[in-house]
C-alpha positions in Angstrom: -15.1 -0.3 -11.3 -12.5 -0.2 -14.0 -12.5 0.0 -17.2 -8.2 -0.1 -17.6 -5.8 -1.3 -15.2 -5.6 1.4 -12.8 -2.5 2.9 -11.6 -1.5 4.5 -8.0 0.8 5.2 -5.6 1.3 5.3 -2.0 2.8 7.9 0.2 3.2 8.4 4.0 3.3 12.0 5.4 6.8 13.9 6.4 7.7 14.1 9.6 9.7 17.3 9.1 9.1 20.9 7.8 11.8 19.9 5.6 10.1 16.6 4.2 6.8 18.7 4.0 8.1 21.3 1.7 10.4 18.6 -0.8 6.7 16.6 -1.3 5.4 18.6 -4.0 8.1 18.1 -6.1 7.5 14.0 -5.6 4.0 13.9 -6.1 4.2 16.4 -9.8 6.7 13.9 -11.0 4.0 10.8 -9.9 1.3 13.3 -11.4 2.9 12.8 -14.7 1.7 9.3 -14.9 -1.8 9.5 -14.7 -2.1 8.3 -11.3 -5.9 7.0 -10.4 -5.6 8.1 -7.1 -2.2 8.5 -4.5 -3.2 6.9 -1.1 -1.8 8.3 2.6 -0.3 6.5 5.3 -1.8 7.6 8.6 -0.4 6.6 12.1 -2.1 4.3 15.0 -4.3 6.3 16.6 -4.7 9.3 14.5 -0.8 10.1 15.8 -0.2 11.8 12.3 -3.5 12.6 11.7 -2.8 16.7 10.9 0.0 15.6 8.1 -1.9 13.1 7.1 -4.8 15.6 6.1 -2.5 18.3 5.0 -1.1 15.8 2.5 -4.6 14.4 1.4 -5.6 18.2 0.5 -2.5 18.7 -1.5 -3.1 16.0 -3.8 -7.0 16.8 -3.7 -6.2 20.6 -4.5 -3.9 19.5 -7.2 -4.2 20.5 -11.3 -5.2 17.1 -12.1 -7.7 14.5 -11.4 -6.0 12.3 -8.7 -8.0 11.2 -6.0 -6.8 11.5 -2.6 -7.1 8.5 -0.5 -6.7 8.1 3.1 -5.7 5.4 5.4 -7.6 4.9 8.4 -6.9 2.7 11.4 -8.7 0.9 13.9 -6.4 1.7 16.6 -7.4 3.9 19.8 -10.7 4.8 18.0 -14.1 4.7 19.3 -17.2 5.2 17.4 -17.1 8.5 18.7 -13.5 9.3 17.5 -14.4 7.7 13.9 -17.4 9.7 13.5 -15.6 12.9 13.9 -12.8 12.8 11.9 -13.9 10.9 9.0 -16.6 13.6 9.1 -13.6 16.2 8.9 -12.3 14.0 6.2 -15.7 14.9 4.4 -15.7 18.2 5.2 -12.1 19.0 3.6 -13.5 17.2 0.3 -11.6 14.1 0.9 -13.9 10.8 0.1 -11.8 8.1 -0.4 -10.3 5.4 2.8 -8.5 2.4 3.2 -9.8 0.4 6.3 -7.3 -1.1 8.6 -7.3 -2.8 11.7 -3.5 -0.8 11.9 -0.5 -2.2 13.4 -0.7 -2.9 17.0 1.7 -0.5 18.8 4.7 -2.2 21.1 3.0 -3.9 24.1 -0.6 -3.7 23.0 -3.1 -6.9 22.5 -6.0 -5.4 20.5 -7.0 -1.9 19.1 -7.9 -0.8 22.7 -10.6 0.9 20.8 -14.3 0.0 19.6 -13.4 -1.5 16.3 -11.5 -5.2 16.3 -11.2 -5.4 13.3 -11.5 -3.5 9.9 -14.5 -5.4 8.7 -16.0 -4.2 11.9 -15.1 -0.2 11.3 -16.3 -0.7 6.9 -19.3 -1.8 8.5 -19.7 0.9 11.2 -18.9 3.6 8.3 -21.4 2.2 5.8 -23.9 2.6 8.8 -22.7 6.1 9.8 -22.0 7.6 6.1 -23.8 5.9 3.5 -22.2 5.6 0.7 -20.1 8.5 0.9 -16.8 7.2 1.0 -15.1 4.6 -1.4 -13.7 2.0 0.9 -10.6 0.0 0.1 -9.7 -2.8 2.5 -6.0 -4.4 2.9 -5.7 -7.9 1.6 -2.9 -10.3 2.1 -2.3 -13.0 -0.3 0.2 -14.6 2.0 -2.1 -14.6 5.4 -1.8 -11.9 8.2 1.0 -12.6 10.4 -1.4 -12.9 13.1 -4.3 -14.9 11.4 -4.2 -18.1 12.0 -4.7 -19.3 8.3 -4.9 -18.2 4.8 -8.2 -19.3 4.9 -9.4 -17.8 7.9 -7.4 -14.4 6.5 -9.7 -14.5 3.2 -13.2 -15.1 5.2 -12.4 -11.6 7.3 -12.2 -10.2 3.3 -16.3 -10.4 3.7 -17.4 -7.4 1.0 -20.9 -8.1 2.8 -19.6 -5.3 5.2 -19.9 -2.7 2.0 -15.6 -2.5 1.1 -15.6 -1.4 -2.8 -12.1 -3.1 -3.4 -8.8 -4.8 -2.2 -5.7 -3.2 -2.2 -2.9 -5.8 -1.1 0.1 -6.3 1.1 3.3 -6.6 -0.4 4.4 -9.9 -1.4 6.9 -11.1 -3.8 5.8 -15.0 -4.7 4.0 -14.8 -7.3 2.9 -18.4 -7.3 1.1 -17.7 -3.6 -0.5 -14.7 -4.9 -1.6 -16.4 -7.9 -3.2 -19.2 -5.0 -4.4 -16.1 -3.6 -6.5 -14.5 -6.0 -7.7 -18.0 -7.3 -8.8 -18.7 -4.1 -11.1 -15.0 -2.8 -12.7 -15.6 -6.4 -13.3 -19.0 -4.7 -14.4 -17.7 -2.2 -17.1 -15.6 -3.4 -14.9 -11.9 -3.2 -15.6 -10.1 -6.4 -14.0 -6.9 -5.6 -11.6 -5.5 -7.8 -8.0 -6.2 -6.9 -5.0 -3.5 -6.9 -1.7 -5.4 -5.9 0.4 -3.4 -3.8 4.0 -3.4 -4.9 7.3 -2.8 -2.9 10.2 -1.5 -5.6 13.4 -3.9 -5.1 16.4 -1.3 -4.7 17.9 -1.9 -1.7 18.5 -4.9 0.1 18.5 -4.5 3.2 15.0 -2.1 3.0 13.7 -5.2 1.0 14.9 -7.7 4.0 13.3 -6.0 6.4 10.4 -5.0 4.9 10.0 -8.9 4.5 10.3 -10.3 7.6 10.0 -6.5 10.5 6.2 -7.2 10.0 4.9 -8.4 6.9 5.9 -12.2 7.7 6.5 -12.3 3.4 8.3 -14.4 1.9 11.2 -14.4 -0.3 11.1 -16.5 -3.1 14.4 -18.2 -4.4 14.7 -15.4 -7.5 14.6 -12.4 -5.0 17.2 -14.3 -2.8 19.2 -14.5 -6.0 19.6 -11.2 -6.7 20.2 -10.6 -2.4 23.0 -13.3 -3.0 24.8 -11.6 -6.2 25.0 -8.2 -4.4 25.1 -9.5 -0.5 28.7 -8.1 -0.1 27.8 -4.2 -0.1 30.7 -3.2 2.4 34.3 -3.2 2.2 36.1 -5.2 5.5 36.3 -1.6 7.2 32.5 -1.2 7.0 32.3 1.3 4.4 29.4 1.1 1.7 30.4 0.0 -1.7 28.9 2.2 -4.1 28.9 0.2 -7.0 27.4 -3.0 -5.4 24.5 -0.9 -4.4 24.0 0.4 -7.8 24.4 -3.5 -8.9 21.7 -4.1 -6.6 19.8 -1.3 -7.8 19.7 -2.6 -11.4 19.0 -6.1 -10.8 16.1 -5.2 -8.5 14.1 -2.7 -10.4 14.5 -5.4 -13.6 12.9 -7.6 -10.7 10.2 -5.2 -10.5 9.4 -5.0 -13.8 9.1 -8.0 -14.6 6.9 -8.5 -11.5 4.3 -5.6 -12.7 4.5 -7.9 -16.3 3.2 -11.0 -14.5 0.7 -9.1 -12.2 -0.7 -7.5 -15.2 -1.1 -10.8 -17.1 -2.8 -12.1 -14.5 -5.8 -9.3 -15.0 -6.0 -7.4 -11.8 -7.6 -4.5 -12.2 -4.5 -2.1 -10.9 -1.1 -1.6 -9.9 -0.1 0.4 -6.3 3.2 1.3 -6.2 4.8 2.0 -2.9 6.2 5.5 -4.1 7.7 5.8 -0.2 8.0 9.8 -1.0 10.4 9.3 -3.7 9.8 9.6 -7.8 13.1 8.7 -9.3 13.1 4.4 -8.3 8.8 4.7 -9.4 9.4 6.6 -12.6 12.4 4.3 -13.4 10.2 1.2 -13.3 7.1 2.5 -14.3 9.2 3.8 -17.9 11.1 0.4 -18.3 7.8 -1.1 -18.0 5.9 0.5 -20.7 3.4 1.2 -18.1 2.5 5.1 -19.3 1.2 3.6 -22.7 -0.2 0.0 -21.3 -2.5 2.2 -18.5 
């Protein structure tokens, strides 16, 4: 599928007018870097699915050649439902998806929809569409939180059901990932891999992003640098400027060292979680050497 290690970000739609309007601006800044293709969060159920579209057409209508790609959940859909909007999705030019099953929304015990399972709704759209979209599926070399082993995680990775590639969950041990990887080749899974990355420059958005619903680890390094910079307020409860900023520096030299090791390893690309800002991405993404490597 490649023929370099591909490059991309990910962005989630605004909420706000105000959000809207400042995401040009982010996405020419991410344009500058070549970008394979931006991918587009997209909420349980479709909640988000206007924004979701609107931001999917701005990147597709865009001076460049990044490719649009959409998220697309199993959540509250039915065959019906699927059929229609990915159809839409077709319609407005837009012919790239990731396939998720979707987080299951507070109080909920499946999809409540026709699709258990994102194997089952690749499988439903290679039926329905043909080969007219370019599916990515979610890996995650540490095991879904709600899979009952790494093992039975990696079997639901079947590319029998017609997905074109992997794009990963976050995760920050590199020695499980490297486990990972070894093992879907293992397994059979020849589908490129593009290992999703979380920028470390906050700590308590890195905590939670750990352990809210990703279940991911954090390896002794990464607790290291939480450690040096874990006293970020003064006794009255005030932020500390300059222990954030400490923080700040330590993490990103944590992220690039990170994109160094991922890139040894040979996957084929690099998704950056942009999360609707370009100054943290462009940061890395320079200290890296990553605009003359991709």
């Amino acid at each position: 599928m490649y023929e370099r290690t591909a490059l991309s970000f990910e962005v989630f739609p605004p909420k706000t007018d105000k959000g809207m309007a400042k995401l040009p601006d982010t996405l020419d800044h991410l344009y500058k870097f070549n970008p394979d293709y931006i991918s587009c969060t997209y909420g349980a159920g479709g909640s988000n699915v206007g924004k979701n579209m609107d931001v999917c057409k701005l990147i597709l209508n865009a001076e460049n050649e990044t490719v649009p790609v959409t998220h697309f959940t199993c959540i509250g859909h039915t065959r019906e439902t699927v059929k229609e909007q990915l159809q839409n999705y077709l319609d407005n030019g837009i012919d790239h998806m990731l396939a998720l099953r979707g987080d299951l929304p507070y109080g909920w015990t499946g999809t409540n929809g026709d699709f258990a399972y994102a194997t089952d709704l690749v499988a439903y759209v290679r039926k329905e569409f043909g080969d007219k979209f370019e599916i990515a599926v979610a890996g995650s070399p540490e095991g879904h939180i709600e899979c009952r082993s790494l093992e039975a995680d990696i079997a639901h990775l079947k590319q029998d059901e017609g997905a074109d590639y992997i794009m990963t969950q976050l995760t920050f041990d590199m020695e499980q990932f490297k486990y990972w990887l070894d093992a879907i080749r293992m397994a059979g899974i020849t589908m490129p891999v593009d290992v999703g990355v979380m920028p470390v420059v906050g700590k308590d958005a890195v905590i939670n992003m750990c352990l809210s619903r990703n279940g991911c680890a954090i390896p002794r390094e990464l607790a290291e640098v939480i450690s040096h910079h874990w006293f970020d307020k003064d006794p009255d409860g005030n932020d500390l400027p300059e222990v954030k900023a400490a923080f700040r520096e330590e993490g990103i030299e944590y992220t690039v060292d990170q994109l160094h090791e991922y890139m040894s390893l040979g996957v084929e690309g690099i998704h950056l979680y942009a999360l609707n800002k370009w100054e943290d991405v462009t940061e890395i993404l320079n200290r890296a050497g990553i605009r003359t490597v991709v």
